[in-house]
C-alpha positions as a printed Julia matrix, in Angstrom:
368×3 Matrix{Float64}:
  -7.57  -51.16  -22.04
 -11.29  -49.83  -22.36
 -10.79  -48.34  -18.21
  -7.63  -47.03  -18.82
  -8.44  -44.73  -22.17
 -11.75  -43.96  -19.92
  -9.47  -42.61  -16.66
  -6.95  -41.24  -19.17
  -9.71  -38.93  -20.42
 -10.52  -38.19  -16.99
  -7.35  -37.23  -15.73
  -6.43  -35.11  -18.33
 -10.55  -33.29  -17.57
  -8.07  -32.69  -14.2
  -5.34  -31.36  -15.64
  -7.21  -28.77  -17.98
  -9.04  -27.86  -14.86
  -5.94  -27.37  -12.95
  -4.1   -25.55  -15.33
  -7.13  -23.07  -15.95
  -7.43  -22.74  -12.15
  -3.62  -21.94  -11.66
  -3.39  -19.49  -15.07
  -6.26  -17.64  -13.11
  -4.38  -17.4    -9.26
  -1.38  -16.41  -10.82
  -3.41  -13.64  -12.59
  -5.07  -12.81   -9.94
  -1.79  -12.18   -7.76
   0.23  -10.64  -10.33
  -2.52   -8.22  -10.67
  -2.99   -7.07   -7.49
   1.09   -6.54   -6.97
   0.88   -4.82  -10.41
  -1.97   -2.23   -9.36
  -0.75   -1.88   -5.45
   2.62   -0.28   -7.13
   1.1     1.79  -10.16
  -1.25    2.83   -7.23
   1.89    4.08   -4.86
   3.82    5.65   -7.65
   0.54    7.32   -8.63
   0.22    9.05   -5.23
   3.9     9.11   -4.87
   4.23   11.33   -7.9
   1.5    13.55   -7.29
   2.84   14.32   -3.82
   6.18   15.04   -5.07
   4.42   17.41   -8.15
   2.45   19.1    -5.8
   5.9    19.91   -3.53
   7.91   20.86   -6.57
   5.14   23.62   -7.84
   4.87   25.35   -4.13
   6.31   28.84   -4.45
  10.0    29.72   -2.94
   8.72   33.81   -1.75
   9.72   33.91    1.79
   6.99   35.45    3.15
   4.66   32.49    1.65
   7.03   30.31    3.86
   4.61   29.64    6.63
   1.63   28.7     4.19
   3.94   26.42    2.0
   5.7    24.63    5.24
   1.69   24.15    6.43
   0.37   22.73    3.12
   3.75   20.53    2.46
   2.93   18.76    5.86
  -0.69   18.45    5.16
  -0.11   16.98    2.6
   2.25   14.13    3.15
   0.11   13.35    6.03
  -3.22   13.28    4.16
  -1.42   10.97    1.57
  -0.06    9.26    4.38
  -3.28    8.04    5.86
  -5.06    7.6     2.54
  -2.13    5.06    1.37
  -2.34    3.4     4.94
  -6.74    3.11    4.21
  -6.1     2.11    1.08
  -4.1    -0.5     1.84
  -6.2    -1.46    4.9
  -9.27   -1.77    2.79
  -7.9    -4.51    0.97
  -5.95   -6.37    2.91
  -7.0    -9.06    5.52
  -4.19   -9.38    8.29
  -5.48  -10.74   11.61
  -3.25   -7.72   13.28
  -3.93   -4.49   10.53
  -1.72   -2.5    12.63
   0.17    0.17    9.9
   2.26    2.69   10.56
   1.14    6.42    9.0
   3.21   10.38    9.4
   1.42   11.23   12.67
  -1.52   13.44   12.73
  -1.12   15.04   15.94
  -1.73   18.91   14.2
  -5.12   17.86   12.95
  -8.19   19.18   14.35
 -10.27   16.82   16.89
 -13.49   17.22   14.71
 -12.18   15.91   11.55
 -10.64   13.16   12.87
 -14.06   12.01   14.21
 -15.48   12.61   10.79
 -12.75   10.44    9.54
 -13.35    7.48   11.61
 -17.08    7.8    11.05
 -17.5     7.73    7.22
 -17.97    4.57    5.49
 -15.04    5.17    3.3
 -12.08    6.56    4.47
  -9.78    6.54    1.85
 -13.09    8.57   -0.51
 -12.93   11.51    2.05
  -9.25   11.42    2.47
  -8.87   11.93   -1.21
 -11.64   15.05   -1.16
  -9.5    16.49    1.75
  -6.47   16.28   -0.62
  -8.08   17.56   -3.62
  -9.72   20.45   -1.32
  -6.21   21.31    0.02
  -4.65   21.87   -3.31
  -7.36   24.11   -4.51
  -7.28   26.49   -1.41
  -3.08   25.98   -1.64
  -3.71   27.11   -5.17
  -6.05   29.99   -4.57
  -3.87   31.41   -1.64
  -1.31   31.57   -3.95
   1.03   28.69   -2.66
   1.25   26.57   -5.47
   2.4    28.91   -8.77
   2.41   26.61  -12.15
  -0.64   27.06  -14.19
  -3.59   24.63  -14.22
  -3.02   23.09  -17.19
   0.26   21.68  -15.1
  -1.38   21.61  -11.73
  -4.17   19.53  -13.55
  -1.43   16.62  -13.96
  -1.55   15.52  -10.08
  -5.56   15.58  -10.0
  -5.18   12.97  -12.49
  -2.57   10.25  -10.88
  -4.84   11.2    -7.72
  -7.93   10.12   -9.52
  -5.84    7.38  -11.28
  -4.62    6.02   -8.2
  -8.11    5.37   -6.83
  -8.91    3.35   -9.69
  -6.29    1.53   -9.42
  -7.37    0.64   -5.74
 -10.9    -0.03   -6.96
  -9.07   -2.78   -9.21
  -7.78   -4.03   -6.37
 -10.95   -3.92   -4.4
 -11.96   -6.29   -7.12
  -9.5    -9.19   -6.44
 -10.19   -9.0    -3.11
 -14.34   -8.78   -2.74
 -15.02  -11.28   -5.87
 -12.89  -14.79   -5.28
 -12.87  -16.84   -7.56
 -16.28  -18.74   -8.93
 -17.37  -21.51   -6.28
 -18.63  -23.8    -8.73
 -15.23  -24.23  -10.48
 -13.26  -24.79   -7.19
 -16.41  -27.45   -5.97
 -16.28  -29.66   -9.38
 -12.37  -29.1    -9.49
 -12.34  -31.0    -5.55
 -14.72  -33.3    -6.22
 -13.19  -34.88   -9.36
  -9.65  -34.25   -7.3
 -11.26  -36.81   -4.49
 -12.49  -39.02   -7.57
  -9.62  -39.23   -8.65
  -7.43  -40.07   -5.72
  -9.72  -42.85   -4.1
  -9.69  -44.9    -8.18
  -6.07  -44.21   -8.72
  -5.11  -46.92   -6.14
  -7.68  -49.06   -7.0
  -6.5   -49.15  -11.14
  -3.34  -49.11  -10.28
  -3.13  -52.05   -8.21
  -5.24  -54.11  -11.07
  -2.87  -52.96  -13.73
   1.05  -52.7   -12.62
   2.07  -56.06  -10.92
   4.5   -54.7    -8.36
   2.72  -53.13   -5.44
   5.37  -50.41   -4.69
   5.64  -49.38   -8.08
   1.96  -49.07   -8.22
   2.05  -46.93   -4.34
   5.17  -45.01   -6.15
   3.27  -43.65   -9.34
   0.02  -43.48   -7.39
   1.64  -40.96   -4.18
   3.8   -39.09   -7.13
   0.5   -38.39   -9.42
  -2.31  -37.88   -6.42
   0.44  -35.81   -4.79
   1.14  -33.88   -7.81
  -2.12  -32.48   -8.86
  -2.96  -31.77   -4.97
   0.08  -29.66   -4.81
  -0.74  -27.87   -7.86
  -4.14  -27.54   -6.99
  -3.56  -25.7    -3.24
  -0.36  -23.44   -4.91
  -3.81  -21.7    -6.86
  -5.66  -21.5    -3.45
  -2.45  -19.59   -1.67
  -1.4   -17.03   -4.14
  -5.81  -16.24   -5.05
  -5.46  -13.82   -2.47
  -2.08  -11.75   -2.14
  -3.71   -9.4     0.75
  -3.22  -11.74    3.71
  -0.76  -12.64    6.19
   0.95  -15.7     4.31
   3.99  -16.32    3.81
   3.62  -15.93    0.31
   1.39  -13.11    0.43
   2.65   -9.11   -0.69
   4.55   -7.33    2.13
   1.33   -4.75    2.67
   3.1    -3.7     5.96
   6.16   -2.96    4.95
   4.98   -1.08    1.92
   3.12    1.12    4.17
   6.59    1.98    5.64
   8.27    2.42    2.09
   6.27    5.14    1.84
   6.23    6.62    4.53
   9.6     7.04    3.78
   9.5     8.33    0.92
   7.15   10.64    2.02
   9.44   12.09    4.57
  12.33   12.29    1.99
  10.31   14.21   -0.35
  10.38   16.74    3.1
  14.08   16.85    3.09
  15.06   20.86    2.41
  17.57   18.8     0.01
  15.27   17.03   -1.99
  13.98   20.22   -2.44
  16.06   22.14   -4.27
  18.57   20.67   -7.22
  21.89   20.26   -6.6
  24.52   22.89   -7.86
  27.62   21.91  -10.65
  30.49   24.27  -11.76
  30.33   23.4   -15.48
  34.03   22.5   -16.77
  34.87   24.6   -20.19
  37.9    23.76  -22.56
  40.29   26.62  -24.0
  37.6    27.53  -26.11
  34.66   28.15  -23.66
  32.91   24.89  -25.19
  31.44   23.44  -22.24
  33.13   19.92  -21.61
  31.25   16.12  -22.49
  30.2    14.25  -19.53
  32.52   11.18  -19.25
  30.51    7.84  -18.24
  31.8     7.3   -14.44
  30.59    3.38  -12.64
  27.9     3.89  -10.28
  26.83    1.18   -7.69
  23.16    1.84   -6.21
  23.83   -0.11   -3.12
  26.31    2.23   -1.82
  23.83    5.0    -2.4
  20.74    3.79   -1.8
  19.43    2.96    2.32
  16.1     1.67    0.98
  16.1    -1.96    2.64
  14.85   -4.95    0.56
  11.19   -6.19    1.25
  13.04   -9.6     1.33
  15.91   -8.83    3.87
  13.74   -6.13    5.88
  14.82   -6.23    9.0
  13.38   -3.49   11.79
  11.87   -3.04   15.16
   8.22   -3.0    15.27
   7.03    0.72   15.92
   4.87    1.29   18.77
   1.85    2.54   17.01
  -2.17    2.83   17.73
  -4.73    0.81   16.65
  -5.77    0.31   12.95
  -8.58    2.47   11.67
 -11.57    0.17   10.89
 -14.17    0.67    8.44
 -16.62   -0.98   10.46
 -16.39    0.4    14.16
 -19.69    2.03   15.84
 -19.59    6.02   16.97
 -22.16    8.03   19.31
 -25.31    8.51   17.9
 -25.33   12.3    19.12
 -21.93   13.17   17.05
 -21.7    16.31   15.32
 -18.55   18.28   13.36
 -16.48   17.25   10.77
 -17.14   17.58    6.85
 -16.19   16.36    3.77
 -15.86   19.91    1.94
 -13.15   21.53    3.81
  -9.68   19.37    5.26
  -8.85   19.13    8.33
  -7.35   22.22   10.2
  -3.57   21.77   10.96
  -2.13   23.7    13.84
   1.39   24.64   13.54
   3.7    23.55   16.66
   6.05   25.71   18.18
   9.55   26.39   16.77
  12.21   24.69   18.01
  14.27   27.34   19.61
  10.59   28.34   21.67
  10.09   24.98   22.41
  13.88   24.31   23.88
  13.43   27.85   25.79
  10.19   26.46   27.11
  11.02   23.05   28.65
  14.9    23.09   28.33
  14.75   19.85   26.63
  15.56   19.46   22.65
  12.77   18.15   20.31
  12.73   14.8    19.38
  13.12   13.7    15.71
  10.2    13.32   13.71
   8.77    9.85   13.37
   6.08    8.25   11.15
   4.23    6.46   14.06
   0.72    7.04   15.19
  -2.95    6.68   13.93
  -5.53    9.43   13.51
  -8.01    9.53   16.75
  -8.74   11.77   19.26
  -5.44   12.65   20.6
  -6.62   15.75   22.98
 -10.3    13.85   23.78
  -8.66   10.24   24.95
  -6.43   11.58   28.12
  -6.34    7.81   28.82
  -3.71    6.79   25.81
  -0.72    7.5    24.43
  -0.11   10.25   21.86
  -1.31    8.73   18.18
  -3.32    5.58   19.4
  -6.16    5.19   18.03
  -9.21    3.75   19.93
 -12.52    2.55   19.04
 -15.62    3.66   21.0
């Protein structure tokens, strides 16, 4: 009686541990989900601000077309270095809104700094004050103030994340947690055999407990980290894409502009109520299901790397101005020039040196 109150005690010593070590995983990943959206519909909302408040003058046209596809690449790549810096996938691969306009000079600046995703987000802020100063965006900074901040908000929401992923969770709590675990499953046997007269019902309750808290204990060790390639990990990869997407949408001459409505009047010129009308979002919406996603992997260059080793002799680049964009041909010069029509607009590619590396595709990226 005295060994079983004793091992009572000590298996429910296991069970607090457990519980405390699966209350923190679960934090832990719920977390990181948690900040990797606020931190997309941070940026997501800016970008879409920053759209809405360029001016409609047509002879600003050229300047507002420039910045609006700065832009969604520069939030592009920051999203896809963002992401990158927290994630650990053997293959980092992400797809980003190519950067094939961008000048050779700052894309070696880019692969050079320590942080990518810091200079990206000085680029962006840079670009909106010269877009404001040239007279492209036309709300007044007390407004245009509002996407500085979910900029700013968004990087601390990725320095949250940072967090989960550079500080795992304290060694000494997972060693003692093991090392009673092992305690306990070499006694178990051993006090169950010398206490329950049938031998199967003692293997039984012995394979059913041991198994138990084992399988408890390694859930907490695969959801501590949601940034990998598990099974059970976050889709980083195809959130990338998501908004990518979105990005592009937000480019749509469509999205744009609101849509029009002839407003109904009765015989009295009171305009008409609204009448409530079903709506189903699956027949309007084409944005696939992380859980059902289903696509062809994209062709697309290597990942940027925060660690990767550059000329000692390099020179260009800085962190005060963006990156110059140059503006392709129009279509209708382009179709007169090599009778062939321009193909669609894709988000593939990775920023590198595109007009220095004659040996590679367009948009792949590659280390030196």
């Amino acid at each position: 009686d005295g060994v079983s109150m004793i091992w009572g005690s000590y298996t429910a010593i296991i069970g607090f541990l457990i519980v405390f070590r699966n209350n923190q995983a679960f934090s832990r990943f719920w977390e990181g989900a948690t900040l990797v959206q606020q931190l997309r519909g941070e940026w997501l909302n800016a970008t879409s601000s920053l759209i809405a408040f360029t001016s409609r003058d047509p002879a600003l046209k050229p300047k507002v077309d420039n910045f609006q596809q700065m832009l969604v690449r520069l939030m592009s790549v920051m999203h896809c270095s963002a992401m990158q810096s927290v994630c650990e996938l053997e293959e980092d691969t992400f797809e980003i809104l190519d950067t094939s306009g961008f000048d050779a000079d700052s894309l070696d600046f880019l692969s050079m700094v320590h942080d990518q995703t810091e200079l990206l987000m000085q680029w962006t802020q840079r670009l909106i004050v010269q877009a404001q100063m040239d007279g492209v965006i036309i709300v007044a900074p007390p407004i245009l103030s509002r996407p500085f901040q979910e900029l700013s908000r968004g990087v601390v929401n990725l320095n949250n994340v940072r967090k989960i992923k550079d500080i795992p969770f304290p060694f000494p709590y997972n060693q003692i947690l093991l090392s009673m675990m092992v305690v306990h499953w070499t006694v178990t046997p051993v006090l169950a055999a010398l206490v329950i007269n049938s031998w199967w019902w003692a293997g039984i309750l012995c394979f059913f407990i041991s198994g138990g808290l084992w399988s408890i204990t390694y859930i907490a060790a695969e959801i501590d980290q949601p940034f990998g390639d598990d099974a059970n990990d976050l889709p980083i990869v195809e959130m990338q894409r998501d908004f990518n997407r979105s990005l592009m949408a937000l480019l749509e001459p469509r999205a744009q502009r609101p849509p029009t409505m002839k407003l109904q009047h009765d015989d009295d010129g009171v305009p008409e109520m609204p009448e409530v009308t079903p709506f189903s979002n699956r027949a309007s919406s084409r944005r696939p299901r992380w859980t059902t996603f289903v696509d062809e992997p994209a062709k697309v260059g290597r990942a940027m790397k925060r660690s990767m080793s550059f000329p000692r002799n390099f020179s260009g680049g800085s962190s005060d101005a963006p990156p110059r964009m140059t503006t392709p041909p129009s279509k209708e010069a382009s179709v007169k020039a090599t009778g062939e029509k321009e193909a669609p607009f894709e988000c593939h590619g990775h920023p590198g040196r595109q007009e220095l590396d004659t040996k590679h595709e367009p948009g792949e990226f590659t280390e030196k």
